[in-house]
N, CA, C and O atoms as a Tripos MOL2 file, in Angstrom:
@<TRIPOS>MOLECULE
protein
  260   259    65     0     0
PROTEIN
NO_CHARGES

@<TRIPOS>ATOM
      1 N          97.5770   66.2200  108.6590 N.3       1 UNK1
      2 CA         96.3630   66.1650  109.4480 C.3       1 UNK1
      3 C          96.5170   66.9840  110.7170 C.2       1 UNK1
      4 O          97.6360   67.2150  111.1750 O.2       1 UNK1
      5 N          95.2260   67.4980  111.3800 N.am      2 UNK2
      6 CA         95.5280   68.3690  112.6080 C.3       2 UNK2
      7 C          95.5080   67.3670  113.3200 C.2       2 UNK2
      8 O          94.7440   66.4470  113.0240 O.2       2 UNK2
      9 N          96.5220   67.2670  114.6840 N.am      3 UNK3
     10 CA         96.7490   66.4810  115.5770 C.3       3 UNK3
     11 C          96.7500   66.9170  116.5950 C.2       3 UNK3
     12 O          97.5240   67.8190  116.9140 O.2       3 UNK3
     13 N          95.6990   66.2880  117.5560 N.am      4 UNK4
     14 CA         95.1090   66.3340  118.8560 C.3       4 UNK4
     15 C          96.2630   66.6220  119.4940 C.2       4 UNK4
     16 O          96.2590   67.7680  119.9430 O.2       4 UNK4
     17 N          97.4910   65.8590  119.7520 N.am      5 UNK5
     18 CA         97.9470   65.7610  121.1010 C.3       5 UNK5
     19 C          98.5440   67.0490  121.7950 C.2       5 UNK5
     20 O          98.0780   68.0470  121.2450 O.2       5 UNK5
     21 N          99.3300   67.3330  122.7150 N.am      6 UNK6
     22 CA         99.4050   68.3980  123.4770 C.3       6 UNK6
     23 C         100.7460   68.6350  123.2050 C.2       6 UNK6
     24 O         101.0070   69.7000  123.7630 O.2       6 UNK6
     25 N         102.0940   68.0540  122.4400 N.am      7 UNK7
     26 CA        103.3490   68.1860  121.9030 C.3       7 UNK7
     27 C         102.9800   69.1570  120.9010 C.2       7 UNK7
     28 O         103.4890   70.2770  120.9570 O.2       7 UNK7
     29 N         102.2460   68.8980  120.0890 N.am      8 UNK8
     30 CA        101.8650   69.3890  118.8870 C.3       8 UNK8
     31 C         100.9600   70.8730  118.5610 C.2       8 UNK8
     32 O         100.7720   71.4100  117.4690 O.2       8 UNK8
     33 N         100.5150   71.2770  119.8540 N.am      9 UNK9
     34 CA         99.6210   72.2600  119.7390 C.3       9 UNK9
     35 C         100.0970   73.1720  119.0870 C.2       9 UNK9
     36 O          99.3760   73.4920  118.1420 O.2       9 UNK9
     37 N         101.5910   74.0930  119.2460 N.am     10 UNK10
     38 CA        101.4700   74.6680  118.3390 C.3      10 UNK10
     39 C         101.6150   74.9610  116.7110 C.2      10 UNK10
     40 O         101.2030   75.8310  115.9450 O.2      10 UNK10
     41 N         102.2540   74.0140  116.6230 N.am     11 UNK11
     42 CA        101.7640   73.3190  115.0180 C.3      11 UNK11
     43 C         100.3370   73.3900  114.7310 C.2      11 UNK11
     44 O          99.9200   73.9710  113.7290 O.2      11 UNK11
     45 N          99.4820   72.7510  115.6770 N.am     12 UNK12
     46 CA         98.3680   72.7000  115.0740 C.3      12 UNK12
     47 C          97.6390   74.0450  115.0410 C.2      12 UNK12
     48 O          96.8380   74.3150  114.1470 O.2      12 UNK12
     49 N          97.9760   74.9860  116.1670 N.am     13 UNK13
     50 CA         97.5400   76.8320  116.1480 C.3      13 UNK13
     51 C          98.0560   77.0590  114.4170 C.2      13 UNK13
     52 O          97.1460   77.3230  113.6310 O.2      13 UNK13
     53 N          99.5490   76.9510  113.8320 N.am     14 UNK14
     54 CA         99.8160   77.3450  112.7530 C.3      14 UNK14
     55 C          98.9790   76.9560  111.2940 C.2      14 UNK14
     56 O          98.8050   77.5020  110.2040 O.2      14 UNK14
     57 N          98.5080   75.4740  112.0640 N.am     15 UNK15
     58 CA         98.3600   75.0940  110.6820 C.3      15 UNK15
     59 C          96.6760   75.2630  110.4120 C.2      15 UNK15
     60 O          96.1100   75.3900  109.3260 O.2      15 UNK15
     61 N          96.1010   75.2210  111.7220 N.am     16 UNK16
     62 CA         94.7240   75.9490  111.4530 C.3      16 UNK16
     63 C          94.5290   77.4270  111.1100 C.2      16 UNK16
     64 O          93.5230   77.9580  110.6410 O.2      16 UNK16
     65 N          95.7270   77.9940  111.4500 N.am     17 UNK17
     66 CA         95.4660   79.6310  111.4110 C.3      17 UNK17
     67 C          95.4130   79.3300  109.3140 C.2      17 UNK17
     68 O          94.4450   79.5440  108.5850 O.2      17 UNK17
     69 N          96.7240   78.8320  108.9240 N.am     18 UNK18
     70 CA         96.1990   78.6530  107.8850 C.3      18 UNK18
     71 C          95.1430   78.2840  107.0820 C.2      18 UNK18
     72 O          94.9540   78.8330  105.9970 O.2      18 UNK18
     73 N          94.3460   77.2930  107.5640 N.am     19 UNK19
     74 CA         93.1290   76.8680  106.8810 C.3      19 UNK19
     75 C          92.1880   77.6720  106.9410 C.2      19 UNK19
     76 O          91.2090   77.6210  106.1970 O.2      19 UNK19
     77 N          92.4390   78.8390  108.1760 N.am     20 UNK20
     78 CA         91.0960   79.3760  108.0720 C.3      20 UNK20
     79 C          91.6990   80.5550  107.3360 C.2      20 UNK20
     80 O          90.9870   81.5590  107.3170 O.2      20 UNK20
     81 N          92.7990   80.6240  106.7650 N.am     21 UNK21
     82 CA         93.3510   81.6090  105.8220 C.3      21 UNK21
     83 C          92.3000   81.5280  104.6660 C.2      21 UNK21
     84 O          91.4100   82.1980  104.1430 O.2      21 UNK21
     85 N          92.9100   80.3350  104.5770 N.am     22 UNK22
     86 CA         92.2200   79.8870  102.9910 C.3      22 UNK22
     87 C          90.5930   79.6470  102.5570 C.2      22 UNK22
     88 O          90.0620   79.6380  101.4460 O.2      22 UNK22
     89 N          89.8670   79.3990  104.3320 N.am     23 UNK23
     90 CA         88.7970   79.8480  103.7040 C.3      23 UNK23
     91 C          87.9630   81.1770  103.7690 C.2      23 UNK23
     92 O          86.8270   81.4800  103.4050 O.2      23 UNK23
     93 N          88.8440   81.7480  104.2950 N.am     24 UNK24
     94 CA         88.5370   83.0450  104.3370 C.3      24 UNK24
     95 C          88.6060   84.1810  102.8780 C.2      24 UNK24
     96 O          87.8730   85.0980  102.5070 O.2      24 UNK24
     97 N          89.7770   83.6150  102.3710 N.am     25 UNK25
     98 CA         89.7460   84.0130  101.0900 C.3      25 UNK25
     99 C          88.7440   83.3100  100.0720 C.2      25 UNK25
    100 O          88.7420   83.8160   98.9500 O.2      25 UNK25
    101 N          88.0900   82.4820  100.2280 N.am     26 UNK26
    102 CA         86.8570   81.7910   99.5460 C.3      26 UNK26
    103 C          87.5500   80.6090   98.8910 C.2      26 UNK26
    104 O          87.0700   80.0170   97.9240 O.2      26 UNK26
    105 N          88.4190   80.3730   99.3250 N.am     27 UNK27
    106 CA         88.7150   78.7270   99.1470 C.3      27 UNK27
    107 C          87.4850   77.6260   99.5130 C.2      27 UNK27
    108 O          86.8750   77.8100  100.5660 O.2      27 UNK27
    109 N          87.2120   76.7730   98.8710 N.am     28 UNK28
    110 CA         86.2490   75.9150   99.1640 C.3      28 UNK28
    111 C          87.2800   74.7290  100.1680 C.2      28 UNK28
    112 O          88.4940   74.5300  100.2230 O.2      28 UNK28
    113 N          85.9690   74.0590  100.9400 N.am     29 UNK29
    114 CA         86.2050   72.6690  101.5430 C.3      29 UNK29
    115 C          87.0740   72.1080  100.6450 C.2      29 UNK29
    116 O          88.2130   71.7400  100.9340 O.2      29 UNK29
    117 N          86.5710   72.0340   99.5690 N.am     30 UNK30
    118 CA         87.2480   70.8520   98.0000 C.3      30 UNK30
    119 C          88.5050   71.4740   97.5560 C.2      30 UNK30
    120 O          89.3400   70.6020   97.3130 O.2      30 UNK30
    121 N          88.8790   72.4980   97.3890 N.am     31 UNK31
    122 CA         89.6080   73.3180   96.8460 C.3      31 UNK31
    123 C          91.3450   72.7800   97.9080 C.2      31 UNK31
    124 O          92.4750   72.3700   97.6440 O.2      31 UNK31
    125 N          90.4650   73.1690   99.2160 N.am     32 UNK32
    126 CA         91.8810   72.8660  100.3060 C.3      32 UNK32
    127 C          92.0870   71.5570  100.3750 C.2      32 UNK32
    128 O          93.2610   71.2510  100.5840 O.2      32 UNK32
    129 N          91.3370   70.6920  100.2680 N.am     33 UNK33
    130 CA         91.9020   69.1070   99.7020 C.3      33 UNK33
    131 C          92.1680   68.9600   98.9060 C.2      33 UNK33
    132 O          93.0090   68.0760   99.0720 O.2      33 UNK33
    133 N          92.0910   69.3110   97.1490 N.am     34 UNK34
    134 CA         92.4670   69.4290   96.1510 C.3      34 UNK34
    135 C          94.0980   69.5890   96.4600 C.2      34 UNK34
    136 O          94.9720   68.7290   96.5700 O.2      34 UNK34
    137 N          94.1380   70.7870   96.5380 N.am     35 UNK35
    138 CA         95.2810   71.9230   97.0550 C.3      35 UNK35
    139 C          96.5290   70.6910   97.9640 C.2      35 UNK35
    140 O          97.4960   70.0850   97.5030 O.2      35 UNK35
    141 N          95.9240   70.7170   99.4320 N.am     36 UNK36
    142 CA         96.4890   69.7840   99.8630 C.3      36 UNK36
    143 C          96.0840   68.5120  100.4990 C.2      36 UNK36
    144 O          95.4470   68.5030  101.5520 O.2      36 UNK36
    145 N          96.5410   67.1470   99.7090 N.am     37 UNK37
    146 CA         95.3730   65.7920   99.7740 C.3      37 UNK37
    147 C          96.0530   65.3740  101.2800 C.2      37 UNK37
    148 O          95.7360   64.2430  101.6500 O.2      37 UNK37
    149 N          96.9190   66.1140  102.1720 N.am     38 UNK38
    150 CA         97.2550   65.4150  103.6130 C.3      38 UNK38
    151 C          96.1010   65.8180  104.3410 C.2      38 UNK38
    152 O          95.9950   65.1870  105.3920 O.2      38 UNK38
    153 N          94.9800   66.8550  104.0970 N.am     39 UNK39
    154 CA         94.1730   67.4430  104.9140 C.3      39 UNK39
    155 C          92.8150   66.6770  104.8090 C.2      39 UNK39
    156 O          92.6940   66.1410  103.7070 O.2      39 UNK39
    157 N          91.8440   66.4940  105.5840 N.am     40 UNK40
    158 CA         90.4800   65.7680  105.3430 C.3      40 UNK40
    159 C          89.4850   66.9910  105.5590 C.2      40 UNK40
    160 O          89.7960   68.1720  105.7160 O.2      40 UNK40
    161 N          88.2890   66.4610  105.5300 N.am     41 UNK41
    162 CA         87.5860   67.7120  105.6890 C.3      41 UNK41
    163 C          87.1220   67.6670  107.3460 C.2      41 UNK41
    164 O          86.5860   68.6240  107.9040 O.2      41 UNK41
    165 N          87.4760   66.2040  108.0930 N.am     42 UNK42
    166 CA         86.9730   66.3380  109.5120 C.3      42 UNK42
    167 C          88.8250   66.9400  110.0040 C.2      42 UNK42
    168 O          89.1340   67.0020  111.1940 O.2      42 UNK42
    169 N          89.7050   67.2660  109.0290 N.am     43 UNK43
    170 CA         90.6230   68.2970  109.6330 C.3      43 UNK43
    171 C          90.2810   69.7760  109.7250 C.2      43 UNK43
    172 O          90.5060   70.5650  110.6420 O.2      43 UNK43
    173 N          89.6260   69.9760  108.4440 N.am     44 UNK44
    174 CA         89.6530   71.3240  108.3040 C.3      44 UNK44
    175 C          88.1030   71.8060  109.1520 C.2      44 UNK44
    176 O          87.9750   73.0140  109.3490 O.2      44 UNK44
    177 N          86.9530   70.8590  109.6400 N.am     45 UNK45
    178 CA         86.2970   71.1420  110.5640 C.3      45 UNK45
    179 C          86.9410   71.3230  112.3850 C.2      45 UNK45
    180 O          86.6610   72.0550  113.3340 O.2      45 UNK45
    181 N          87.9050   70.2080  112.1300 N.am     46 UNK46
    182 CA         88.4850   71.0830  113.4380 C.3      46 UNK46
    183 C          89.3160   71.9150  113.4960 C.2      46 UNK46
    184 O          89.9900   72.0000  114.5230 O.2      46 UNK46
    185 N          89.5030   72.6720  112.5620 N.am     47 UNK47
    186 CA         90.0640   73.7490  112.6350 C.3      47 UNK47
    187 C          89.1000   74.9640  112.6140 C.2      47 UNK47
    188 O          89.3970   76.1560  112.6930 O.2      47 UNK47
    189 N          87.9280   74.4160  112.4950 N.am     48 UNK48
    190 CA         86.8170   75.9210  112.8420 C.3      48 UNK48
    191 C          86.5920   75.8500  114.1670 C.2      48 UNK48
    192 O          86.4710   76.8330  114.8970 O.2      48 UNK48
    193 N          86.5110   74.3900  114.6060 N.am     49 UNK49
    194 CA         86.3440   74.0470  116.4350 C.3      49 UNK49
    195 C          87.2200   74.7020  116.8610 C.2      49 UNK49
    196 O          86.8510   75.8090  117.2510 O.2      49 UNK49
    197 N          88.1650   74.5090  116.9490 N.am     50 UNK50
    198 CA         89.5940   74.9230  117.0550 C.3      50 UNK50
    199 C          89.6750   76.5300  117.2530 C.2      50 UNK50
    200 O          90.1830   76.9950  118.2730 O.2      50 UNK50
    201 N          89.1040   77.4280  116.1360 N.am     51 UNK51
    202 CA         88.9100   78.8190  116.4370 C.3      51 UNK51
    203 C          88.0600   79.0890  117.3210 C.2      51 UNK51
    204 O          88.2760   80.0020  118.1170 O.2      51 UNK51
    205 N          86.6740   78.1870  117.3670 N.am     52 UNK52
    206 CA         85.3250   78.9550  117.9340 C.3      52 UNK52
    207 C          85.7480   79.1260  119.1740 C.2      52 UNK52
    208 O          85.5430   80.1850  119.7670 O.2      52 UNK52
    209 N          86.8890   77.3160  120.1450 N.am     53 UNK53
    210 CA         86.8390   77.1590  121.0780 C.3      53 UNK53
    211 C          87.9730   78.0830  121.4070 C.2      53 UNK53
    212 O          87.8890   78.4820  122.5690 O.2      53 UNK53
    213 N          89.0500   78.5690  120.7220 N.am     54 UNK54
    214 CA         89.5790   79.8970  121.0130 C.3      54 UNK54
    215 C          89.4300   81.0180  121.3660 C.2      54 UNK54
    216 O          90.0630   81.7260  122.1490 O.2      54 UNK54
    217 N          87.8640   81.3100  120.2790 N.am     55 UNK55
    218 CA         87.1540   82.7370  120.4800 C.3      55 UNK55
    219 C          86.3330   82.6480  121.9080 C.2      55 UNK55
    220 O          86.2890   83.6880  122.5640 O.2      55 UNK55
    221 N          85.8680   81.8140  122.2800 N.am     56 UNK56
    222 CA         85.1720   81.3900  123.7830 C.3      56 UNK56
    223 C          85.8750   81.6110  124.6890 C.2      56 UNK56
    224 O          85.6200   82.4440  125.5590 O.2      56 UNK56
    225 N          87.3850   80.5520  124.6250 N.am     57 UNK57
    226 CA         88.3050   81.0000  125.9770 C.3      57 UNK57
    227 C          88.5350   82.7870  125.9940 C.2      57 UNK57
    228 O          88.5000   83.4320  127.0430 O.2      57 UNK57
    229 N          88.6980   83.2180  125.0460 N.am     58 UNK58
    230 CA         88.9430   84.5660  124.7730 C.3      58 UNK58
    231 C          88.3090   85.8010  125.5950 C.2      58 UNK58
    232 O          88.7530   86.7610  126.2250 O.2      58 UNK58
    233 N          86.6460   85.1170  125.1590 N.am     59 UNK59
    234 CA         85.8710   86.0350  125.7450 C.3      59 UNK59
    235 C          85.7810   86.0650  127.0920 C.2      59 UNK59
    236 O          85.7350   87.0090  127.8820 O.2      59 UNK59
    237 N          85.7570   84.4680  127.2920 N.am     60 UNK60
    238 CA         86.1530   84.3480  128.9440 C.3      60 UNK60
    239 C          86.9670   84.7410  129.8630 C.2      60 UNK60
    240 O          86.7080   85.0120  131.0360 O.2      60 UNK60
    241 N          88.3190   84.7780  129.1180 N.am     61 UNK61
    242 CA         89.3440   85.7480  130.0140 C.3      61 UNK61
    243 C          88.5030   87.1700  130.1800 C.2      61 UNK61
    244 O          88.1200   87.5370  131.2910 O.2      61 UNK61
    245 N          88.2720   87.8750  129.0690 N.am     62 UNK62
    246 CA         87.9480   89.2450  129.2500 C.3      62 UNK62
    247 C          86.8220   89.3660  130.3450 C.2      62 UNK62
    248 O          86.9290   90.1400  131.2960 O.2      62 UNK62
    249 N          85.9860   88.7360  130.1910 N.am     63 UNK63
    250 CA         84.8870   88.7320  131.1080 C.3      63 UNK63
    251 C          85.1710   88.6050  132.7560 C.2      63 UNK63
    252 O          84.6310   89.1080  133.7410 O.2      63 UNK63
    253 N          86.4110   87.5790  132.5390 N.am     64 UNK64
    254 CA         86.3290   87.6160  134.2230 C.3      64 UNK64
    255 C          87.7110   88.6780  134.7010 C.2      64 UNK64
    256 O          88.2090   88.5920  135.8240 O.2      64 UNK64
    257 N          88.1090   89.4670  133.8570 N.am     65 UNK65
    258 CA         88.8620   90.4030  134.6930 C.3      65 UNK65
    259 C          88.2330   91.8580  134.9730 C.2      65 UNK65
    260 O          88.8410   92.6690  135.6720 O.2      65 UNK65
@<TRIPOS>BOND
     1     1     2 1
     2     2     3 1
     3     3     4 2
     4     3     5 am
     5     5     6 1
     6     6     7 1
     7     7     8 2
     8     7     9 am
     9     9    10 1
    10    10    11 1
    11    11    12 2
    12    11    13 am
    13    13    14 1
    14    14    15 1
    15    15    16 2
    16    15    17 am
    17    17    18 1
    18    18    19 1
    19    19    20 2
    20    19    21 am
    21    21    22 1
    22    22    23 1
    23    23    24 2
    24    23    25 am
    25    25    26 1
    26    26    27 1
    27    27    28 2
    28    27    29 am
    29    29    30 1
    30    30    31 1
    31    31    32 2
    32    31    33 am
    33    33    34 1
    34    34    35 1
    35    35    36 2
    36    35    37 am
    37    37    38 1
    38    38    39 1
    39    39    40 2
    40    39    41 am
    41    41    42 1
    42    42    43 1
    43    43    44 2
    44    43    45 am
    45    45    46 1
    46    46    47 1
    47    47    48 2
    48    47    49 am
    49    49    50 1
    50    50    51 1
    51    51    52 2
    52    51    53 am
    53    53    54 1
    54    54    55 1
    55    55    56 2
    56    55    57 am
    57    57    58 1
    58    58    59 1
    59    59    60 2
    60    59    61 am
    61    61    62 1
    62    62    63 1
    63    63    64 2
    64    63    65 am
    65    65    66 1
    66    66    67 1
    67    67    68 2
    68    67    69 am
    69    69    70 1
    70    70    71 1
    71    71    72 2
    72    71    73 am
    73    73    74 1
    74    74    75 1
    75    75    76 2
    76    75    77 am
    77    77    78 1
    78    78    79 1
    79    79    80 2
    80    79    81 am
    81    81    82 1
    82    82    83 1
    83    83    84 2
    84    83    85 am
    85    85    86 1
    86    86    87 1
    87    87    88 2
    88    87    89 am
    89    89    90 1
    90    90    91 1
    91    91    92 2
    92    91    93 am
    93    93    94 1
    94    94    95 1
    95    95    96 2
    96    95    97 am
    97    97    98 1
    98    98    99 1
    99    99   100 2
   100    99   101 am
   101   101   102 1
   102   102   103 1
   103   103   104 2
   104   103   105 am
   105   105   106 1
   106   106   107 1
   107   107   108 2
   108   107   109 am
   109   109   110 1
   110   110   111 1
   111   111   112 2
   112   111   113 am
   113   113   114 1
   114   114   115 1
   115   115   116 2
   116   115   117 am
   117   117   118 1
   118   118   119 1
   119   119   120 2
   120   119   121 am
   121   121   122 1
   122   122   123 1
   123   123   124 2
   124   123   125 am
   125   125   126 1
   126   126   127 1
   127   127   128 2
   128   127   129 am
   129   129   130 1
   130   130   131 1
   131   131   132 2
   132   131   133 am
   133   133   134 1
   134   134   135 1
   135   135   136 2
   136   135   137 am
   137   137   138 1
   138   138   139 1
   139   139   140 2
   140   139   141 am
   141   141   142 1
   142   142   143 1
   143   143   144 2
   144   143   145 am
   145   145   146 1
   146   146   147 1
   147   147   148 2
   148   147   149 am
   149   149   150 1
   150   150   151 1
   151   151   152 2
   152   151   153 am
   153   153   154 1
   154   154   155 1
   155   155   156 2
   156   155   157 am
   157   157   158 1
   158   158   159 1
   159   159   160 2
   160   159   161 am
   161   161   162 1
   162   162   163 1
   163   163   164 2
   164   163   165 am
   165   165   166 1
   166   166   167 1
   167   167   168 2
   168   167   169 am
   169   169   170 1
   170   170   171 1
   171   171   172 2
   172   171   173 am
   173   173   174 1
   174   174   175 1
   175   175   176 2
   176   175   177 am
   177   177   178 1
   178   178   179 1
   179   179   180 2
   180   179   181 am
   181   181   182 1
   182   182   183 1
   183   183   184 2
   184   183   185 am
   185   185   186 1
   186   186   187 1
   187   187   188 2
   188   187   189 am
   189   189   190 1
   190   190   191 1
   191   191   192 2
   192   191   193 am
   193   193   194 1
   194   194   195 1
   195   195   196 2
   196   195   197 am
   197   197   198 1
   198   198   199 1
   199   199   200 2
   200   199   201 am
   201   201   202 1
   202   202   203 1
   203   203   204 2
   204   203   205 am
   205   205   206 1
   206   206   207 1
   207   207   208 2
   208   207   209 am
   209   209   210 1
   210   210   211 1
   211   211   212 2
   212   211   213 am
   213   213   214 1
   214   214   215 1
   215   215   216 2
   216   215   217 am
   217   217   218 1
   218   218   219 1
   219   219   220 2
   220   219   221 am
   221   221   222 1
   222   222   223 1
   223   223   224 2
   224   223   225 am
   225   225   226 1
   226   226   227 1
   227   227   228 2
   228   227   229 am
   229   229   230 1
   230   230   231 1
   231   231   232 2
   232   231   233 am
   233   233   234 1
   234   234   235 1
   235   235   236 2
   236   235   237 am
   237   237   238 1
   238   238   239 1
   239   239   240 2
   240   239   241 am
   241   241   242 1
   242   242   243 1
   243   243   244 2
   244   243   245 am
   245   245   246 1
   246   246   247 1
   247   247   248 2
   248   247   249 am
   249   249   250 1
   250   250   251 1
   251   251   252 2
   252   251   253 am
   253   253   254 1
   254   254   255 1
   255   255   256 2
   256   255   257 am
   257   257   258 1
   258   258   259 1
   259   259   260 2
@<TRIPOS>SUBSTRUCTURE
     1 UNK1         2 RESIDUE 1 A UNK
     2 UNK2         6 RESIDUE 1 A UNK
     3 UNK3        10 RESIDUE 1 A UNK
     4 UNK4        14 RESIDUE 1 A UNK
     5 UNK5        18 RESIDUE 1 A UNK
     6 UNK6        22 RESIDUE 1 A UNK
     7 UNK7        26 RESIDUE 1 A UNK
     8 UNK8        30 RESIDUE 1 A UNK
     9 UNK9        34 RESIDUE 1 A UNK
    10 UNK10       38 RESIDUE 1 A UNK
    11 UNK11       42 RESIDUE 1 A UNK
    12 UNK12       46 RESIDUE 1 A UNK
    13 UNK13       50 RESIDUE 1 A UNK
    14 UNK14       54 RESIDUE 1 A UNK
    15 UNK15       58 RESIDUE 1 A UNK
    16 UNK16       62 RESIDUE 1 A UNK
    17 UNK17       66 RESIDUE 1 A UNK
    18 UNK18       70 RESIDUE 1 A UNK
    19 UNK19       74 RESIDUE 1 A UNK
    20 UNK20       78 RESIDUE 1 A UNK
    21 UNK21       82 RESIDUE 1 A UNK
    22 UNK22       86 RESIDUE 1 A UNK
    23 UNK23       90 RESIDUE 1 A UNK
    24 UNK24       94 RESIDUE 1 A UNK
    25 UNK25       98 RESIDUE 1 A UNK
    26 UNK26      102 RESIDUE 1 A UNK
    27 UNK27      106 RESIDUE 1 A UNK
    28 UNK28      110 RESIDUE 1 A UNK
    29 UNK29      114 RESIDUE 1 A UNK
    30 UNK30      118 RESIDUE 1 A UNK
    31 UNK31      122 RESIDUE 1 A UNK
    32 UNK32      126 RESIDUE 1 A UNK
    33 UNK33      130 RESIDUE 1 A UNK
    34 UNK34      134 RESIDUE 1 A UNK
    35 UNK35      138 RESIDUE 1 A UNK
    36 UNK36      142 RESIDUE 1 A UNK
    37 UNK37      146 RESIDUE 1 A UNK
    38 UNK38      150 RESIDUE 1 A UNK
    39 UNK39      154 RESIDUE 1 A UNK
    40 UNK40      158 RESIDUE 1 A UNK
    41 UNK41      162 RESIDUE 1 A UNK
    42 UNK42      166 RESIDUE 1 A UNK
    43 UNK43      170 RESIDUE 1 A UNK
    44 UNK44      174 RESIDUE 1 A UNK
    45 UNK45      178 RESIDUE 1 A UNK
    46 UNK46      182 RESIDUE 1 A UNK
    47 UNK47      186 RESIDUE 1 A UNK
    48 UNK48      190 RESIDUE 1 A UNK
    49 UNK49      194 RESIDUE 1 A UNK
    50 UNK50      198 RESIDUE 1 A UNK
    51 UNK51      202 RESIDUE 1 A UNK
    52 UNK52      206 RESIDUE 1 A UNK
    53 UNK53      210 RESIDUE 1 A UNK
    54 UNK54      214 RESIDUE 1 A UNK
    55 UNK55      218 RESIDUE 1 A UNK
    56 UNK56      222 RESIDUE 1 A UNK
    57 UNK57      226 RESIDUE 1 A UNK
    58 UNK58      230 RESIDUE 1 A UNK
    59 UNK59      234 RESIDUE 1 A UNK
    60 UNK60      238 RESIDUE 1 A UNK
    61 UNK61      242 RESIDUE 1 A UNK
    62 UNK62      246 RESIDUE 1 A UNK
    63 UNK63      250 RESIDUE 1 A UNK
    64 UNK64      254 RESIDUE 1 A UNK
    65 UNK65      258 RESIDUE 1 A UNK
């Protein structure tokens, strides 16, 4: 499961970078639970949070330099 806490972050960078591997290659929601039953699908939704709120801080750095 992706885990909130702040020990763990970068585990959880790795293990979302993966999920959004897999749906990037057209893996379904079902497919990556199939695949692997430790994951839920309110994991693999925060792992899109997880990017968007990445791609945001992102833009934000750029913007304010």
């Amino acid at each position: 499961m992706v885990s909130t806490n702040q020990e763990s972050s970068r585990f959880q960078a790795k293990e979302c970078q993966d999920v959004l591997g897999w749906l990037a290659t057209g893996m379904s929601v079902a497919e990556i639970i199939d695949d692997f039953p430790e994951l839920t699908e309110t994991d693999i939704r925060a792992c899109l949070e997880f990017a968007a709120d990445r791609d945001h801080r992102l833009v934000a750095l750029v913007s304010n330099t």
